[in-house]
N, C-alpha and C positions, 0 to 999 in steps of 0.2 A: 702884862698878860691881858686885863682888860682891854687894852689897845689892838690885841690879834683879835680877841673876841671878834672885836666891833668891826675888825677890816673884813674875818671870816663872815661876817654877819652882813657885812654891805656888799660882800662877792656873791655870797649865796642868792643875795635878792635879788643883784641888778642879775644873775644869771637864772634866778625864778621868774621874771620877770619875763627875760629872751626864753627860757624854758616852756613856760605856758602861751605864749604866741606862737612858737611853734607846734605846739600842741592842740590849740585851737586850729590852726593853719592846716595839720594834718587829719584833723575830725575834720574839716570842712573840705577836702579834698575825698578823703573814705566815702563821708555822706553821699556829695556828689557822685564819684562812681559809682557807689552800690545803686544810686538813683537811676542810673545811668543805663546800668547791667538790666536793671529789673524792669526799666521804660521798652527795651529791644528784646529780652526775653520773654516777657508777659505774654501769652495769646490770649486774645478774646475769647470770650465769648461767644461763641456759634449763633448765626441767628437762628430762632429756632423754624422748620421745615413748615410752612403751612398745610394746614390738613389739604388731601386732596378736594375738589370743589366738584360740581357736576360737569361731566364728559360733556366733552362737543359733538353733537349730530354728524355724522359726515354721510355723504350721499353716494349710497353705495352705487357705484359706476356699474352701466351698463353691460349685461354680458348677452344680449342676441341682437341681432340688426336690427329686428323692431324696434328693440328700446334706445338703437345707438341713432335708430332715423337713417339706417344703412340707403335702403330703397330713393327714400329722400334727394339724399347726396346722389344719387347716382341720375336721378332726373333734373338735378341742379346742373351737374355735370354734360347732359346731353342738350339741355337748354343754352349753357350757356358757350357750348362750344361749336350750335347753330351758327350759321353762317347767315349775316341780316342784325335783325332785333331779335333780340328775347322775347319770346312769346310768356309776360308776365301775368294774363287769363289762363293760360294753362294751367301757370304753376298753381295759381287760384285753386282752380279745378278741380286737380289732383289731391287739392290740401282737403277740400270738402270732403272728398272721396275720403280720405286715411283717417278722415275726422269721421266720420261716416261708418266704418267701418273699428272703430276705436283704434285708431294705430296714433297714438296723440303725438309722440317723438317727429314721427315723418312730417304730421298733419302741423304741428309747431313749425319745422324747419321749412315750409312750403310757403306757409303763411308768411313767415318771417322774409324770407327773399322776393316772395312779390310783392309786399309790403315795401322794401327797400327798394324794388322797381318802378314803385309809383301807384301801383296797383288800390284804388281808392276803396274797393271791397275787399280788400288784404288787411289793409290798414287799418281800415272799421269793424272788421270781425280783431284784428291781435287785439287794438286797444278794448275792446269789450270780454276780451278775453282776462285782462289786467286789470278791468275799471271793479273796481267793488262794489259798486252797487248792481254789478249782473257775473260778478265771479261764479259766485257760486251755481250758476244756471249754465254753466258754460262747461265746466271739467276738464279745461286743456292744460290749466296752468294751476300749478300747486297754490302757491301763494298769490292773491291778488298783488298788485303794484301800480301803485295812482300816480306814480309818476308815466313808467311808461304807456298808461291809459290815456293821458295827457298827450304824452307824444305823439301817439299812431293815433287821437282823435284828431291830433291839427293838422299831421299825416293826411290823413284820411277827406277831411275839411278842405286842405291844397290842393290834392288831386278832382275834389269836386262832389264828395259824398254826400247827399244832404244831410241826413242825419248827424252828421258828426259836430255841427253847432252844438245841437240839442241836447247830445250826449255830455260834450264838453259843459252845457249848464249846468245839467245834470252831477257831473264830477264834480262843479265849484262846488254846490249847494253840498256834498258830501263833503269837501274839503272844510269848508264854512262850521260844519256841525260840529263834526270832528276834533277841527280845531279851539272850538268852544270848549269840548269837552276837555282842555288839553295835553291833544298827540299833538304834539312838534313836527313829526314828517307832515301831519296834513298844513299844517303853519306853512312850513317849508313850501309843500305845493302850493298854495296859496300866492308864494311871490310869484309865481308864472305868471299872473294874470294883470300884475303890476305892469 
């Protein structure tokens, strides 16, 4: 009897044995899929909504022909459907006039075309219009802009304006300061002269 014992007793174990590897084999199979289930079920976390921040300006679009420069366009249109050259003094002309009269939209759009005609007092009134060191003497343009001050003084310089050297010194010596102080855009304008 002792002999069954012992054989019951080395059956049990070597089958404890195979018993518990398979039972570790099946915990580590469970583990992994619950791992598994719960990696593809899980949602995140929401990111949370950032507060809103301050609203962007938008520009409220024009609703009469004054403000759209209607008149403008419609002598742009008669000029350049002239037969010949453009009469680019006109446009001049007409700009002083609407400027003159404060009609600024039309008196911008005027400026601005004989300017791109060549027009050397087109060119030298926009860029003064832009330059910052005479914006605010001027009231045509919301925001000064030294870059295109730059451009319609060398504009204005090509077609033969005298003035428009002087102005353009004028500009660096603004840009120079500026840039001391440092603005980046004035930096920026600064490479122009590189």
């Amino acid at each position: 009897m002792a002999r069954a014992m012992s054989t019951i007793n080395e059956i049990r174990h070597e089958h404890g044995a195979v018993d518990q590897r398979i039972v570790i084999g099946i915990v580590t199979v469970v583990i992994v899929g619950l791992a598994a289930i719960w990696l593809f079920t899980v949602k995140p976390e929401p990111e949370p909504v950032p507060a809103p921040g301050p609203t962007l300006d938008t520009v409220k679009p024009a609703e009469t022909a004054a403000e759209r420069g209607d008149s403008a366009r419609e002598i742009i249109d008669e000029l350049s459907s002239a037969e010949g050259d453009i009469d680019y003094a006109r446009a001049y002309e007409r700009a002083e006039a609407f400027r003159a009269e404060g009609r600024k939209a039309d008196a911008q759009l005027l400026y601005f075309f004989a300017a791109r005609g060549g027009n050397a007092a087109a060119a030298f009134d926009l860029a003064t219009f832009y330059d910052p060191n005479h914006h605010s003497q001027t009231g045509l343009m919301d925001e000064p802009d030294p870059f295109q001050a730059y451009r319609w003084y060398r504009e204005a310089g090509e077609a033969g304006h005298e003035s428009a050297s002087a102005r353009l010194s004028e500009l660096r010596a603004w840009a120079e300061q500026a840039a001391n102080g440092g603005d980046a855009e004035a930096e920026r304008l600064l490479l122009q002269w590189e």
